[in-house]
Structures are given as C-alpha cells and as structure tokens.
VEXDREN-2710 file (C-alpha; in Angstrom, 1 decimal):
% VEXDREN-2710
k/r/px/py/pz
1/UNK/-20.1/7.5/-8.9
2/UNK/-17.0/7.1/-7.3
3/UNK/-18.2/4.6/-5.0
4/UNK/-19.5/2.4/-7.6
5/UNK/-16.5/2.5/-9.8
6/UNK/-14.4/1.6/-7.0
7/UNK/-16.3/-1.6/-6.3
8/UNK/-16.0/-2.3/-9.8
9/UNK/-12.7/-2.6/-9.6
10/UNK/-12.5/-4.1/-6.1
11/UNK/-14.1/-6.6/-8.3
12/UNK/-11.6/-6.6/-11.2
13/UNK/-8.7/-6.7/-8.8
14/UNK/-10.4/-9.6/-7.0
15/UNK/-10.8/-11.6/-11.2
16/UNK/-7.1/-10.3/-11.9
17/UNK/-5.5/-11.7/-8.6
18/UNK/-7.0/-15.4/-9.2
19/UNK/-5.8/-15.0/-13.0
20/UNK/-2.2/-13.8/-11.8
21/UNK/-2.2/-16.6/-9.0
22/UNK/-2.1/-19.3/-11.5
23/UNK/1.0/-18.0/-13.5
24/UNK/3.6/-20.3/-13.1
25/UNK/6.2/-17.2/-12.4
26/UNK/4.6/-16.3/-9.8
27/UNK/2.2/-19.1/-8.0
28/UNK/4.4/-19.8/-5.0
29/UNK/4.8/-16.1/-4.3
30/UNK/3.0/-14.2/-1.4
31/UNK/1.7/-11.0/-3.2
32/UNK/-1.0/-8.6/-3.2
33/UNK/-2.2/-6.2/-5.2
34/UNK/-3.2/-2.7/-4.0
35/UNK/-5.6/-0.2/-5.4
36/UNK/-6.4/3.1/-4.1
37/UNK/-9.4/4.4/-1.8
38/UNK/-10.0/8.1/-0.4
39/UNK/-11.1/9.1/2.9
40/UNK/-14.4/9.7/1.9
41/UNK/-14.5/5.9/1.1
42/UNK/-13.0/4.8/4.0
43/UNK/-16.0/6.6/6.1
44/UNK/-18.8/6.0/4.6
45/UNK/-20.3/2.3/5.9
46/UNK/-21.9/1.0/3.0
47/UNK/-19.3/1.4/1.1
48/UNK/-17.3/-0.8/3.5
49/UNK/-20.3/-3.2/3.8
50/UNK/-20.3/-3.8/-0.3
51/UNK/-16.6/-4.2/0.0
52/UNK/-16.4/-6.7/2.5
53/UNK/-19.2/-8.7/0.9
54/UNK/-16.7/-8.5/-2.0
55/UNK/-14.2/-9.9/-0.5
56/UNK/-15.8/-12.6/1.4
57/UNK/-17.7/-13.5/-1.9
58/UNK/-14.3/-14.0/-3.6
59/UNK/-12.8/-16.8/-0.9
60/UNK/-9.4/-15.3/-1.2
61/UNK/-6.7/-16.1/0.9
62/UNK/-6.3/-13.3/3.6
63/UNK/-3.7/-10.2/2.8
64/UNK/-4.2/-10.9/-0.9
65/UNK/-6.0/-6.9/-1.4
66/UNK/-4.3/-4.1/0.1
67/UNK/-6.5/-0.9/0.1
68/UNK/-4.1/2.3/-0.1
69/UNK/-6.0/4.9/1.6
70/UNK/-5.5/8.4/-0.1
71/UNK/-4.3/9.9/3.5
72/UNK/-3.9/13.9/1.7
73/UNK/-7.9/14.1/1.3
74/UNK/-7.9/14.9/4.7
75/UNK/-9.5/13.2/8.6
76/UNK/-12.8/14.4/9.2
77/UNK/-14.4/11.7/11.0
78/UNK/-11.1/10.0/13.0
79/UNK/-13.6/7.5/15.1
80/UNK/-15.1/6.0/12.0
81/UNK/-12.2/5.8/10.2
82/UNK/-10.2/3.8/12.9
83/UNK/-13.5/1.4/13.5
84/UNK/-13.8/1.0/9.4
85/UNK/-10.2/0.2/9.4
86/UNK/-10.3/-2.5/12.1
87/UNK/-13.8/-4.0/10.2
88/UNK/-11.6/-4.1/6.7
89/UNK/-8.6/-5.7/8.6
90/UNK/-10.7/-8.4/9.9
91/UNK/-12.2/-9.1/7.0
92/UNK/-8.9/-9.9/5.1
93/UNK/-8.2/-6.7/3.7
94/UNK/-4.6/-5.3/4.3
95/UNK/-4.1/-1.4/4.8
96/UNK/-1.7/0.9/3.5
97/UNK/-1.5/5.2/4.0
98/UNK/0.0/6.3/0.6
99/UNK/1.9/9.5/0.1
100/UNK/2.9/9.9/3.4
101/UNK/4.1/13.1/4.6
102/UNK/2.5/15.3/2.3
103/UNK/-0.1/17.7/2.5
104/UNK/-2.4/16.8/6.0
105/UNK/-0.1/13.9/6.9
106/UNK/1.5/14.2/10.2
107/UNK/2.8/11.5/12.9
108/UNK/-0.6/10.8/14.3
109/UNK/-1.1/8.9/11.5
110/UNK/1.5/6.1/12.3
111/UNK/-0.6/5.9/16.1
112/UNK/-4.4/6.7/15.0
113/UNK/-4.2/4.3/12.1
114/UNK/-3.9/0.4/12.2
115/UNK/-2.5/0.4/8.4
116/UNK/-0.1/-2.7/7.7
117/UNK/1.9/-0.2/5.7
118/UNK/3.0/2.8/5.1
119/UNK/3.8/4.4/2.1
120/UNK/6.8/7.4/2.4
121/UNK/6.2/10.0/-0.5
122/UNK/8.1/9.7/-3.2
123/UNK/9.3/13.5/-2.2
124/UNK/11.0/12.1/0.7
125/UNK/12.7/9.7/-1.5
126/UNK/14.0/12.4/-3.8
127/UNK/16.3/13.8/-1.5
128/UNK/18.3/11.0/0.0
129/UNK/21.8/11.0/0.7
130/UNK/21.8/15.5/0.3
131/UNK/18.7/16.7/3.0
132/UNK/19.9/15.6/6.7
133/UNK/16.3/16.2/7.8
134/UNK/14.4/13.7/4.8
135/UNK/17.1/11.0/5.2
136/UNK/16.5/11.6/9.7
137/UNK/12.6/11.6/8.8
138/UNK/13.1/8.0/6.6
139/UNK/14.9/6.4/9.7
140/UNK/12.4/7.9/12.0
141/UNK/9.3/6.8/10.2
142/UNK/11.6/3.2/9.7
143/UNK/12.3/3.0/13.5
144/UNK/8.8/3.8/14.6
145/UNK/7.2/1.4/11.9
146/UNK/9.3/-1.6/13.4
147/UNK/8.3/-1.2/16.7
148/UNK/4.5/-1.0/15.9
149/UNK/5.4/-3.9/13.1
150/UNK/4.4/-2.2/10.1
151/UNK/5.9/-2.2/6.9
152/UNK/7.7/1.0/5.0
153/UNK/7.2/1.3/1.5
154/UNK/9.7/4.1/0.0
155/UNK/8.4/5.2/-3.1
156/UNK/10.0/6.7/-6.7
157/UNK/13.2/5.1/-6.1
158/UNK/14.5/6.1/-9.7
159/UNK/18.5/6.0/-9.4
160/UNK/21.3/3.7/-8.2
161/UNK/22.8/6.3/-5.2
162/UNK/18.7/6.0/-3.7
163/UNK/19.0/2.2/-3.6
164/UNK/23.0/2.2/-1.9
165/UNK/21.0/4.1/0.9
166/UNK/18.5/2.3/1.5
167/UNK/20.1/-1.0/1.2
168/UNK/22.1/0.7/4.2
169/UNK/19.4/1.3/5.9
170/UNK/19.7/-2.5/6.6
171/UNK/15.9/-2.4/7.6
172/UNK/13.8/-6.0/7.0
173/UNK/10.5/-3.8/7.0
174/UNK/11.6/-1.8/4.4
175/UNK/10.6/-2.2/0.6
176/UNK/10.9/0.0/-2.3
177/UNK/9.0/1.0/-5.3
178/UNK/10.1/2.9/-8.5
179/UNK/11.3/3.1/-12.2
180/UNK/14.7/1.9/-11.0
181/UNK/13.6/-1.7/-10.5
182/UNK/10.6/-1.6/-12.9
183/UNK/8.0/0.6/-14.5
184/UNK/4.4/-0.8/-13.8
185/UNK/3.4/-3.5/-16.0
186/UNK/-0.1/-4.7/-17.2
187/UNK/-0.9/-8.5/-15.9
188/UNK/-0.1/-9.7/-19.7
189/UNK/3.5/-8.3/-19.4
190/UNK/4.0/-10.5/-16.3
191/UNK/2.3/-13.4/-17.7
192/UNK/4.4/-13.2/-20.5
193/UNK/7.5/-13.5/-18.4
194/UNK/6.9/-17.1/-17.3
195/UNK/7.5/-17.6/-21.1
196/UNK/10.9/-16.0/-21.1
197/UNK/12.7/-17.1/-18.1
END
C-alpha cells in the first residue's frame, strides 16, 4: 500500500500548505513543504500520473511540494527515473536527493539527477571542523551544486561550532536543518506563533 498512502498524504500536504499559507506569520513567505518518496515510487508511472493529477487538481503555486527522493533504496531503472523527474519538475513539483552520501550515493547523482536540491547526510555534518575529508566533501558537493544551480541542504546541524563553519562557508546556496535552530513542529505549533510575536 505504499503507493496509496503516499498519495494520501501528497493530498494532506497539498490541505496543510493552503492552511499554513494563510497564517499571518508566514503568508509573505516563499516555502515548501517536503515529504519523502522511494525509488520505487519514483519509477513506477502511475504513481507519477496520480501525483501530478494531484498537484494540478490543487492549483498551487509552482515549487510549493518538494518530493525528497529516498536516493539509499538504490537506481535500478536510471532512464525512467531521470524522464519521471523531468515530468514531476514540469509539473510544479520541486526535487530534492535526501541522505546524500550514504549507502548507494555516489557523484553521479549530482549529474544523472535534475533534483533542485540536495540534501548532505547528516553524517557528513557530524564531523565538521575535525575530518579534513567530510569538511573537503561539503565544499565539493557546495562548489559543484552552484555551478549546476542547485541548492545544499546540510542536515543535523545540532551545535554552535557546526553553524560558525558553515556560516564560513559564505555559500548563498547553502541552507541548514537541525535541532540547533529548531526541532520539527506540528502546523498548530507554527500557527500558534503568529499569536506570540
């Protein structure tokens, strides 16, 4: 049923976006809001049809879903991926790899696919600023993402010394994610700060 369930919440995502829109905190702000999808997923066509529909159905503004494809499943069918990709792009979708660099992730990824964004492991994260080769990998994958004008997203930044070097990475396509700035939050929670600011 993992296709199904996903759709259903495709669908919720799609209900919880127009909710969130409206919040006076927030309804000048460009967001999206991601949710997860596995290779699988991404290669099977019907799913993308139903998802598509979904979106279209919805008349949201472009870029407001980003699909985090579950990159460590594993590439089995590289020419439909890269075609399914393209069809969810134009369709409004934005595309992120998540947990980049473990398990089956290698470089190719960052060439084969045409994901808006790229999400660095949070393992890589771990040891900045005391492992030459994760902070060299970081401000490879940085480097190589501007050029091809994606975005990075560094994830599990937990602790002050993480942010000092990645604020010095001085990089405008960098963005973070972690418990140091915030620990995830139910839509209520952020509704609620409109109320207290």
């Amino acid at each position: 049923m993992l296709f199904d369930v996903t759709l259903w919440i495709i669908k919720r995502v799609i209900l919880d976006y127009k909710e969130i829109k409206k919040y006076n905190c927030i309804s000048n702000d460009n967001f999206y809001i991601s949710l997860n999808l596995s290779i699988d997923e991404i290669q099977n066509n019907e799913f993308i049809d139903k998802a598509i529909e979904l979106l279209n159905e919805s008349k949201l503004e472009n870029k407001s879903n980003c699909l985090e494809i579950v990159e460590r499943v594993g590439i089995k069918d590289l020419h439909k991926i890269v075609n399914n990709i393209s069809r969810l792009k134009n369709a409004g979708f934005k595309i992120a790899i998540d947990d980049f660099g473990t398990e089956y992730s290698n470089l190719d990824v960052l060439e084969k696919l045409d994901a808006d964004i790229i999400k660095v492991d949070k393992n890589f994260v771990d040891g900045l600023g005391q492992h030459l080769i994760k902070n060299e990998t970081i401000l490879f994958i940085l480097r190589v993402s501007k050029k091809e004008e994606k975005s990075v997203v560094l994830e599990g930044v937990e602790d002050k010394e993480q942010d000092n070097i990645i604020k010095g990475f001085n990089s405008k396509n960098v963005f973070v994610q972690g418990y140091f700035y915030n620990k995830p939050m139910g839509k209520e929670k952020i509704k609620a700060l409109q109320y207290s600011s």
